[in-house]
VMD Tcl script that draws the C-alpha trace (Angstrom):
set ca {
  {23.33 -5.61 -1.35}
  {20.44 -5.50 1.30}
  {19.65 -9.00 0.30}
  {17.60 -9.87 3.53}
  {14.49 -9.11 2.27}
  {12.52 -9.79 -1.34}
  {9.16 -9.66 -2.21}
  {6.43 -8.24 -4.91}
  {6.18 -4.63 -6.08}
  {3.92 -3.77 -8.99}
  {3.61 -7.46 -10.14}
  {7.54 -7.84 -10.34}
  {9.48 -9.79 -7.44}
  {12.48 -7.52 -6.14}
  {15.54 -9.07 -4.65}
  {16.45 -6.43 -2.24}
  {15.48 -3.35 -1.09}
  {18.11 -1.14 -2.55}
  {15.80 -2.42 -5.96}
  {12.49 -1.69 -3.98}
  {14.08 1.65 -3.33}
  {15.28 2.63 -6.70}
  {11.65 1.61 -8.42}
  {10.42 4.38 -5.73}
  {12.52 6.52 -7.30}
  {11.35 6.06 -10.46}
  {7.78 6.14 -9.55}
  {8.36 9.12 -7.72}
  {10.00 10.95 -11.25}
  {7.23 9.28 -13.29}
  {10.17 7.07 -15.02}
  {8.98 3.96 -17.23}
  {10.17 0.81 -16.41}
  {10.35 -2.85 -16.03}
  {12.28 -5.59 -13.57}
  {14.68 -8.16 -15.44}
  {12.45 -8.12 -18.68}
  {15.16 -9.78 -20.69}
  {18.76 -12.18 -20.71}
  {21.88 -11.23 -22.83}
  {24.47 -12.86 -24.11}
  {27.36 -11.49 -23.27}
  {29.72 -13.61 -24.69}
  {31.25 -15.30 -21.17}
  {27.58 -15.50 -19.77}
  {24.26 -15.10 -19.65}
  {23.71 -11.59 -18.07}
  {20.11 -10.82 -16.78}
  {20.28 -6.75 -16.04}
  {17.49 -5.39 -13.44}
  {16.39 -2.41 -14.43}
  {15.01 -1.11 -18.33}
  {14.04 2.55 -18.10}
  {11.84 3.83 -21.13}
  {11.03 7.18 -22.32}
  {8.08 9.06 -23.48}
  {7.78 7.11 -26.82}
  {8.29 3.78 -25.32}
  {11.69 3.27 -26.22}
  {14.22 1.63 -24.01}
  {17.38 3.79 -23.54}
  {19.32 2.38 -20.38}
  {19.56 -0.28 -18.55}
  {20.09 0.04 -14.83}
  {21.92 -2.72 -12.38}
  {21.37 -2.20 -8.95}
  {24.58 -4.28 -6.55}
  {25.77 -3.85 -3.07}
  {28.96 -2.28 -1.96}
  {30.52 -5.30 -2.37}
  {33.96 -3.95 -4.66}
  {34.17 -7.46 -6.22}
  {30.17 -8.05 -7.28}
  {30.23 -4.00 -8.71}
  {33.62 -4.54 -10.61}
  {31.68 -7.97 -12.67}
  {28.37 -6.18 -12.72}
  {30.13 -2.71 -14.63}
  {32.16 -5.53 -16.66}
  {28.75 -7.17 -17.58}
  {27.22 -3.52 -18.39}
  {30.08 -2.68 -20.68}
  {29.77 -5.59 -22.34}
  {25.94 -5.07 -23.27}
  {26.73 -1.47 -24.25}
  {29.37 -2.59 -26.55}
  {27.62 -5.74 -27.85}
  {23.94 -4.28 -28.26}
  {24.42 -0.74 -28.20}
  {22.69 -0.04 -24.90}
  {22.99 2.62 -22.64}
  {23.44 0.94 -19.10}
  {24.44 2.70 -15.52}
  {25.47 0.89 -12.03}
  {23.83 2.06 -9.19}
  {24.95 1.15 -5.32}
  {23.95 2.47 -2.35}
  {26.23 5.27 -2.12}
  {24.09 6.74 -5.90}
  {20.82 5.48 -4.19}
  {21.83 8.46 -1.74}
  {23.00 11.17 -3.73}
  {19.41 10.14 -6.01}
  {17.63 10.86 -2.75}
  {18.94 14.19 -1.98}
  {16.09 16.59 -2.24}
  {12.99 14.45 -2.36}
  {10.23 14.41 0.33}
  {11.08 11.07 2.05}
  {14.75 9.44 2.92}
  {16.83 6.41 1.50}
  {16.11 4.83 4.93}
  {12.65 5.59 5.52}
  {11.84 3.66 2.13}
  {13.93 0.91 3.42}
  {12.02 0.77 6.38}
  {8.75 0.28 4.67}
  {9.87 -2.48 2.23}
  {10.86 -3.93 5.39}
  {7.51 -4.00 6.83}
  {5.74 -4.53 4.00}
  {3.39 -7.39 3.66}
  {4.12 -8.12 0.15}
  {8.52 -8.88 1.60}
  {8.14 -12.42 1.43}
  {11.42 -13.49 2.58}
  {13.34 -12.93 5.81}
  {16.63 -14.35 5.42}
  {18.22 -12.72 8.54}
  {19.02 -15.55 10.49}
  {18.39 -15.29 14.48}
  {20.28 -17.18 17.05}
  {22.95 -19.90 16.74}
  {22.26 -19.48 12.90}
  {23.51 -16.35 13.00}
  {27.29 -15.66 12.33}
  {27.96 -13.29 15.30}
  {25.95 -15.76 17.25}
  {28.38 -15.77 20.56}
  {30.51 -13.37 19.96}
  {31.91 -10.45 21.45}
  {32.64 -7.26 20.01}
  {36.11 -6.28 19.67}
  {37.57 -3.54 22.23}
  {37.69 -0.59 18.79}
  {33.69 -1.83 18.25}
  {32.96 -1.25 21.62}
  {34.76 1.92 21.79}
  {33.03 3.20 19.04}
  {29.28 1.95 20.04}
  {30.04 3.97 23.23}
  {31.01 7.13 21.19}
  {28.13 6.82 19.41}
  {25.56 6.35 22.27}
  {27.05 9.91 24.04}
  {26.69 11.68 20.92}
  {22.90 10.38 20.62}
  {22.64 10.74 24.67}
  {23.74 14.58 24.20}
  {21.00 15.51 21.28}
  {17.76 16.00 21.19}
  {17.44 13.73 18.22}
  {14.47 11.79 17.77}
  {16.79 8.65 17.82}
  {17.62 9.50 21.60}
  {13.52 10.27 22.04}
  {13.01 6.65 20.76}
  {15.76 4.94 23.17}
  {14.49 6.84 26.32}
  {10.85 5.44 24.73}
  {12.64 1.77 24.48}
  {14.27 1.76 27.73}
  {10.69 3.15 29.47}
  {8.75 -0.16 27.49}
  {12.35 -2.46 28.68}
  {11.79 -1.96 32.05}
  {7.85 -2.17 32.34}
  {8.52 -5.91 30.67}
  {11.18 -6.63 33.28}
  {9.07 -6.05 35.69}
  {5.91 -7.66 34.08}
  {3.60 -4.60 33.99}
  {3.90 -4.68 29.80}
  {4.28 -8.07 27.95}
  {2.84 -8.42 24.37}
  {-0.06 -11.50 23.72}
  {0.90 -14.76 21.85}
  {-0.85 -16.33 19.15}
  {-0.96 -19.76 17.69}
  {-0.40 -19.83 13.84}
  {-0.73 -21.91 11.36}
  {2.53 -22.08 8.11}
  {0.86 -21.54 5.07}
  {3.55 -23.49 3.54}
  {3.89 -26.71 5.62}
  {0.92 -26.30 7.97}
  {3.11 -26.71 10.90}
  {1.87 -24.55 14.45}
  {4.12 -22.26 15.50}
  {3.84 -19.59 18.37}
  {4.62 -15.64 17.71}
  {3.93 -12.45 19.18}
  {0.22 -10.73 18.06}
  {1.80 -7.72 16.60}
  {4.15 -9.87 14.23}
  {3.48 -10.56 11.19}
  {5.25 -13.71 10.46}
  {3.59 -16.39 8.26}
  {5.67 -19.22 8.23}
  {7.33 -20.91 11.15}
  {10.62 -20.89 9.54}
  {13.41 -19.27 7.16}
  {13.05 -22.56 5.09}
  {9.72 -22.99 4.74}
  {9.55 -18.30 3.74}
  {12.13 -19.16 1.56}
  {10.62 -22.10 0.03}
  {7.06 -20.00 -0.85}
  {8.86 -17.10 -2.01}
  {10.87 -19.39 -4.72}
  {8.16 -20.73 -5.49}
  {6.15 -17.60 -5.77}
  {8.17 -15.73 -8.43}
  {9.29 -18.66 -9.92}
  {5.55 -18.85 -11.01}
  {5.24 -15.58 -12.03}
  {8.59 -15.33 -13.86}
  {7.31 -17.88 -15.93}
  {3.95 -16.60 -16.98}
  {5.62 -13.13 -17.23}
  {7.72 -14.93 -19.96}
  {5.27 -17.07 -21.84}
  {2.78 -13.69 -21.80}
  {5.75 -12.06 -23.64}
  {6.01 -14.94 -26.12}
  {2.78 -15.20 -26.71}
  {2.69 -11.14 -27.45}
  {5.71 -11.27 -29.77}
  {4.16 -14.13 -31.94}
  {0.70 -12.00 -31.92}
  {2.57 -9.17 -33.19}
  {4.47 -10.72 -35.81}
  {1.15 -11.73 -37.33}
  {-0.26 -8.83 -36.76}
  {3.13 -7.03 -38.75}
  {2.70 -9.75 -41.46}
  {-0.68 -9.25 -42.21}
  {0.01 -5.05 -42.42}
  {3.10 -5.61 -44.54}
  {1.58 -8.48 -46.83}
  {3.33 -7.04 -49.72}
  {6.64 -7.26 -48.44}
  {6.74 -10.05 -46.77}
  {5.40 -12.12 -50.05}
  {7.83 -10.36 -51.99}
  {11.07 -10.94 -49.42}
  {13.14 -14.06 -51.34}
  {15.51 -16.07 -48.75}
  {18.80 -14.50 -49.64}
  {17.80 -11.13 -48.78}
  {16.23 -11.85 -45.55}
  {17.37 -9.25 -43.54}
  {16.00 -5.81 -45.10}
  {12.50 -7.75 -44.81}
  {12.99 -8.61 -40.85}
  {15.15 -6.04 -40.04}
  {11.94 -3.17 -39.55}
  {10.07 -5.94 -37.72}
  {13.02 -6.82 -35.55}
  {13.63 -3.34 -34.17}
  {9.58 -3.06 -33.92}
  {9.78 -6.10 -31.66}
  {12.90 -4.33 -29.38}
  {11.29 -1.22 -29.35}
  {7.79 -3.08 -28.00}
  {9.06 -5.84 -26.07}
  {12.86 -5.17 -25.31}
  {13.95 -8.27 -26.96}
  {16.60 -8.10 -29.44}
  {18.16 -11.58 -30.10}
  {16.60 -13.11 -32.97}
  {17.15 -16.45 -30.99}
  {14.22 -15.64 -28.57}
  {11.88 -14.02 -31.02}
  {12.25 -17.25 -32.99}
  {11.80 -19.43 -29.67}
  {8.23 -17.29 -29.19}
  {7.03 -18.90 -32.49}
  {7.78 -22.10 -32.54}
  {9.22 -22.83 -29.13}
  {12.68 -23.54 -30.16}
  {15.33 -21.46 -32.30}
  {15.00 -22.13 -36.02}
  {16.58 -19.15 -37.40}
  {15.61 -16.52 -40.54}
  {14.70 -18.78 -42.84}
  {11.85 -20.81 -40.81}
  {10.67 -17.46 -39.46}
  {9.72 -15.89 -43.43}
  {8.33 -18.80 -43.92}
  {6.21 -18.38 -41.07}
  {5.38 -14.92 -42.63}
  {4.33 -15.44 -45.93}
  {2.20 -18.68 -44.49}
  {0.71 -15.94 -42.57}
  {0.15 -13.82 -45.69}
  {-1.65 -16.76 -47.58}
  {-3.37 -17.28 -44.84}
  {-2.35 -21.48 -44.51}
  {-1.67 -20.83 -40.18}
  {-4.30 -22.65 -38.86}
}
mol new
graphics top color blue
foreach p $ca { graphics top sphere $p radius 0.5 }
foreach p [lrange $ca 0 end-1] q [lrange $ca 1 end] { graphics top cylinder $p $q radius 0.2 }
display resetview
């Protein structure tokens, strides 16, 4: 995947811009959604999907994973996806960049162009291209078939009257004015927000930190943060509206006895997925009493509710 760049869209931190460009997407068709809202177990892992689409109502039916065109990281993601359709009864869909493409097709603005403004967007907060001898074509040549083909390639451009040949006739004109020292962009110092540390950079850049390090240090940091409030808000909601449930369903809940717990939870439990996308009765329990304590401990939480002994 186009992993050099993450950052913030809509309060959610996206890994890569393939991700940045499918949310467009969705905006774009008016799609409900939300970024890595929940974890399942899968039996050989923990899988954490990207994407949960919603209809009109609210409901959540598919889950969308969004991988590179990498053959080996598609082949465990589509494993993964079966596995959550099979175990939870999901709807789920892989998406690479070769769908991204064909999802394009007909819409007012390209794959690339989207691309191109995640890029440049001030919320991507990491760069993790890596420039120089960190780079791992740093001194190399390009093989004789590379070269062959770059050449092919520069004719056919050389021969339109493309806008990509208007650009390189615009690039060579600003090239030679800095060769000869008629056109040279201004320096600034800067300051890294993250360690403080000076660093020099062209005006027209808009680099904030003085290295990949300390950009990928902030960003870590960053949604590391907000993954965690995003979770504990979600807790915090579930617990709310189990009280909420209890209190509207007094009757039942008082009347549900502790070998037949499951016909009382069971229409609170798919209120909860419907709501908050969260399924596993492990995690519900977790957002009441921050650990797992199963069925049992959670009616009793209900009818305590009922009588009205929470404090």
């Amino acid at each position: 995947m186009n992993r050099g760049y993450a950052g913030f869209y809509k309060g959610y931190y996206l890994r890569s811009s393939y991700e940045y460009a499918y949310a467009k997407f969705l905006d774009y068709h008016s799609i409900s959604w939300k970024y890595e809202l929940d974890l399942f177990d899968i039996g050989y892992r923990i899988y954490k999907p990207d994407f949960f689409l919603y209809n009109s109502k609210n409901d959540l039916y598919k889950i969308v994973e969004i991988k590179s065109r990498n053959e080996i990281e598609m082949i465990k993601a589509q494993k993964a996806l079966h596995a959550i359709e099979n175990l939870f009864e999901i709807k789920t869909e892989l998406i690479s960049y070769k769908e991204l493409l064909k999802l394009y097709k007909g819409l007012p603005f390209s794959l690339n162009s989207i691309i191109t403004e995640w890029i440049s967007s001030e919320n991507t907060t990491i760069n993790k291209s890596a420039f120089g001898e960190l780079n791992g074509h740093y001194n190399r040549s390009h093989t004789l078939e590379t070269r062959r083909r770059i050449g092919k390639n520069t004719k056919k451009l050389w021969a339109s009257d493309s806008i990509a040949k208007q650009n390189m006739v615009e690039g060579l004109k600003k090239s030679g004015l800095s060769q000869k020292g008629k056109l040279k962009t201004p320096r600034e110092t800067r300051q890294c927000i993250e360690c403080s540390k000076t660093f020099i950079v062209m005006i027209s850049s808009t680099q904030k930190f003085c290295s990949q390090t300390c950009a990928g240090n902030s960003a870590i940091r960053n949604a590391t943060v907000a993954y965690v409030n995003k979770r504990n808000q979600i807790k915090e909601d579930i617990k709310n509206y189990i009280i909420r449930w209890s209190e509207e369903n007094k009757e039942i809940v008082l009347a549900a006895t502790f070998n037949k717990i499951s016909p009382t939870l069971s229409p609170l439990l798919k209120d909860i997925q419907d709501q908050f996308g969260v399924k596993d009765l492990r995690v519900i329990s977790n957002a009441v009493f921050g650990q797992d304590r199963g069925r049992k401990e959670l009616l009793k939480f209900m009818k305590n509710v009922c009588n009205e002994k929470i404090c």
